[in-house]
ZAMARGU-4260 file (C-alpha; in steps of 0.2 Angstrom, whole numbers, plus 5000, padded with zeros to 4 digits):
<rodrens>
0) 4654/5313/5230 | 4641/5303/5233 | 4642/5286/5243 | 4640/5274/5230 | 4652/5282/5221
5) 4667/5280/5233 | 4682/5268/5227 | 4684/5252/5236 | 4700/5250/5246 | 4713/5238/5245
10) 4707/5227/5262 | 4687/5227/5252 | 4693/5221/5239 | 4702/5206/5248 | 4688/5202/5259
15) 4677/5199/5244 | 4690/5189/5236 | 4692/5177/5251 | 4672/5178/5251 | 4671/5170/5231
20) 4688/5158/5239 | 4678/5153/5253 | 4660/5152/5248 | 4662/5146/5231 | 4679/5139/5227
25) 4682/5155/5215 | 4702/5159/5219 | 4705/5174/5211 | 4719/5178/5224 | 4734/5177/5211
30) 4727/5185/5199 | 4735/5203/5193 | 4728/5213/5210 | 4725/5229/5200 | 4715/5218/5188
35) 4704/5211/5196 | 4701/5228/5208 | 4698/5237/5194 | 4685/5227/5188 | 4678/5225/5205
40) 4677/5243/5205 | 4668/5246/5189 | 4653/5232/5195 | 4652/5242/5212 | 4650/5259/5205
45) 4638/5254/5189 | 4628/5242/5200 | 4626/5259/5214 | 4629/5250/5228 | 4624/5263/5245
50) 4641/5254/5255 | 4655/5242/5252 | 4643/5229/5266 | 4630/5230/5254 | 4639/5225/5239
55) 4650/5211/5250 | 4632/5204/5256 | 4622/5204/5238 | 4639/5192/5234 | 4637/5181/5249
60) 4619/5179/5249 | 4612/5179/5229 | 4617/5167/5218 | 4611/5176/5203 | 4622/5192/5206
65) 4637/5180/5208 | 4635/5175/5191 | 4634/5193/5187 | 4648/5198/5197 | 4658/5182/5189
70) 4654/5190/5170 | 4662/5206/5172 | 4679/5202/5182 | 4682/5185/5172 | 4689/5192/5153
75) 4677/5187/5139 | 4682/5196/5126 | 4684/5185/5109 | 4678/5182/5092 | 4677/5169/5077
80) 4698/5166/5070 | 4703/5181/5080 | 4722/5184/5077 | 4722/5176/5060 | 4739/5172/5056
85) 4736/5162/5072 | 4724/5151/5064 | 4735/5152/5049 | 4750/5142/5060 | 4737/5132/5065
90) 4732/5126/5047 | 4749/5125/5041 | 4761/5118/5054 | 4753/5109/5067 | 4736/5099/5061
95) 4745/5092/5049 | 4756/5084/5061 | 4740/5079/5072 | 4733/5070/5056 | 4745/5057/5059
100) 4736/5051/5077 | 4721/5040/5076 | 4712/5053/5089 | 4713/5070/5090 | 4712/5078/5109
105) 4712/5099/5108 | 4709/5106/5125 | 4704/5125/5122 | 4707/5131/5140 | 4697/5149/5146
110) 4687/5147/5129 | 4675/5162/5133 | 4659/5160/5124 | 4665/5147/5111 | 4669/5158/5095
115) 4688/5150/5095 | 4683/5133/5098 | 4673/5133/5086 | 4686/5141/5074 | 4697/5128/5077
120) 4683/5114/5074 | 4679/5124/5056 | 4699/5121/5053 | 4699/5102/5058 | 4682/5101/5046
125) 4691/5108/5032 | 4707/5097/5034 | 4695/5081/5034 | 4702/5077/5053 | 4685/5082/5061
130) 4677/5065/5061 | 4693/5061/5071 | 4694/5074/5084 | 4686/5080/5100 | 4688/5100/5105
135) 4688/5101/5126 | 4684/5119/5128 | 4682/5124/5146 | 4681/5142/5156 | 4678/5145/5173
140) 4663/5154/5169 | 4647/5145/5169 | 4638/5157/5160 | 4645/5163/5145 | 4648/5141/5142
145) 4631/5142/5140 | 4632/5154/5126 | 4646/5143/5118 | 4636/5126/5119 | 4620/5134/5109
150) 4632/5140/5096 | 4622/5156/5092 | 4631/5172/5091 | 4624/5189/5084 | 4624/5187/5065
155) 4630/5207/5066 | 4647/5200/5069 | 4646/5187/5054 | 4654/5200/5042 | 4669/5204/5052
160) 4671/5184/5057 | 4670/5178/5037 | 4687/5192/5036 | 4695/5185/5049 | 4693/5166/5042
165) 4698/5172/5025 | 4713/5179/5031 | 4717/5162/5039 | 4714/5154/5024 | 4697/5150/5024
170) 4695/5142/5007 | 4675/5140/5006 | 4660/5153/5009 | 4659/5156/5028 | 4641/5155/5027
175) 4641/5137/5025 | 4646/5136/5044 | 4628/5143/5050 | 4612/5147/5046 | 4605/5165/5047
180) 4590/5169/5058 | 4583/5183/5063 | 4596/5192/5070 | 4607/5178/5074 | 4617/5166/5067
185) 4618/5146/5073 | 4632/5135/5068 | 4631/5118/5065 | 4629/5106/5072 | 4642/5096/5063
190) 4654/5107/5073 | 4644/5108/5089 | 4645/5090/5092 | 4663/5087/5091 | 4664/5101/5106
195) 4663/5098/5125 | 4661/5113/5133 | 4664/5111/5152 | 4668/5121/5166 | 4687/5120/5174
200) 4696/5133/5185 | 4714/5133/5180 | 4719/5140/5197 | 4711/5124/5206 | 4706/5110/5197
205) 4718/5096/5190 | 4724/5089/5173 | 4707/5078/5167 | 4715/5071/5150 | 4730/5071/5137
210) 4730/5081/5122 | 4739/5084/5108 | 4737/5103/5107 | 4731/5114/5120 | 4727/5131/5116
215) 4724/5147/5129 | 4726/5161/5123 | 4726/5178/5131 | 4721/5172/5148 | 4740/5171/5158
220) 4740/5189/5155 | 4728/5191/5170 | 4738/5179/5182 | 4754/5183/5192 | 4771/5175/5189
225) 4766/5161/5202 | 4750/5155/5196 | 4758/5157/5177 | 4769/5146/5181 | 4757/5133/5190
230) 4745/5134/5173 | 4759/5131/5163 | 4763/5116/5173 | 4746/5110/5173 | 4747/5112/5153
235) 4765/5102/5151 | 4758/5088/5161 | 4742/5088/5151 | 4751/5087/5131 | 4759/5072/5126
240) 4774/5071/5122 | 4778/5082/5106 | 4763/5091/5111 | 4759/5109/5105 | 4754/5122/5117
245) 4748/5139/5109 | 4746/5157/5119 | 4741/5171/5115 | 4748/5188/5106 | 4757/5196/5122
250) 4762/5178/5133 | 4778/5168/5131 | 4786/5153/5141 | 4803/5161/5138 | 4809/5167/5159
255) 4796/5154/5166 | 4799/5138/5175 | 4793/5126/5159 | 4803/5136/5144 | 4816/5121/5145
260) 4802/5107/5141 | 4798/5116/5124 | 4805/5124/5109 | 4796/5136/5101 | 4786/5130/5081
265) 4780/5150/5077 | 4788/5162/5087 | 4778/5177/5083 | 4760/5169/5085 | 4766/5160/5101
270) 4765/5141/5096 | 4777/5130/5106 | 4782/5109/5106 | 4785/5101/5120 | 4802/5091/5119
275) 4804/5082/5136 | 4795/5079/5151
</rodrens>
């Protein structure tokens, strides 16, 4: 086997992820282990890297690769009303109950490139609470928020995102939301401007505001019980009171330190309340 193909062993891997700790303030230490070697593994083999010191020194030394490096073992996979019964809770049981405050605050934490943010602006739009309501959407990744803030996705994966927002309940054309060009579709800036896309690292930094709903979805999966749990906290003291918190398809609070603050709104598409401080 060839040199750039050998696997990388437990200690490399730790010695890069104290580099990306260290170096940049990337803690990626409680994160599932096997994850995030796997993932490491993947980059060194398709990037044919002659030694494990080669690849550890193109981290420490180009800011470019790290970017690169920061795309393939932080999870961007995501798409327009994914999961739509989700969106369909959404629209039925808990914006109605935010149309009661004067101000709307939805932090969309580990947003990705920005497709379920601007779902959930296309839903506010629709239930006239847009005018009303600011979307935080923040990922740790610096790269793919700069996809989300141009609000241009391949228009190749319009057809599959008008099914998905029909399936929530989508009640106008979905082409209204952008304009075709070329091979790309923009959406509009009617929803762009009531988005902040900024970048947050849910392992280190702190709570910056109080919302009324958070949504993260399908990023816990990646963490260990620990750092779940310290998200989770981060999340309770960041929703008001009454507050809804939404995860994704495969998380749950139930056997984590915070279950007792909430009780659950929709139990199969993961939508809790909190209750108590």
């Amino acid at each position: 086997m060839m040199d750039h193909l050998r696997h990388l062993k437990d200690e490399d891997v730790l010695l890069l992820l104290n580099d990306l700790l260290e170096q940049y303030g990337y803690d990626f230490t409680d994160y599932s282990f096997a994850s995030v070697k796997r993932r490491l593994q993947r980059v060194y083999i398709a990037d044919r890297f002659p030694s494990f010191a080669e690849f550890r020194y193109k981290v420490k030394t180009d800011p470019g690769y790290l970017v690169h490096l920061m795309e393939q073992i932080t999870v961007n996979v995501t798409e327009m009303f994914r999961d739509p019964g989700f969106f369909q809770e959404l629209r039925k049981q808990v914006l109605p109950v935010l149309a009661t405050y004067p101000l709307i605050r939805i932090w969309h934490a580990g947003c990705s490139s920005g497709e379920e943010a601007y779902s959930v602006a296309i839903l506010l739009h629709e239930l006239n609470l847009l005018h009303k309501s600011i979307i935080y959407a923040t990922d740790i990744n610096e790269s793919v928020l700069e996809t989300a803030r141009k609000g241009i996705f391949p228009l190749q994966y319009m057809q599959q995102y008008s099914q998905n927002y029909q399936l929530s309940g989508g009640q106008q054309e979905f082409s209204r939301y952008y304009a075709a060009n070329y091979e790309h579709a923009k959406f509009s800036d009617i929803l762009r401007e009531k988005i902040i896309f900024a970048a947050h690292n849910l392992v280190t930094d702190r709570s910056f505001n109080e919302f009324q709903l958070i949504i993260c979805r399908n990023v816990l999966i990646y963490f260990n019980k620990d750092l779940q749990d310290k998200v989770l906290h981060l999340f309770s003291d960041s929703l008001e009171q009454l507050g809804f918190l939404a995860l994704g398809a495969k998380e749950t609070l139930r056997f984590t330190t915070v279950a007792p603050l909430f009780k659950p709104v929709a139990h199969k598409e993961k939508i809790w309340r909190k209750i108590t401080s």
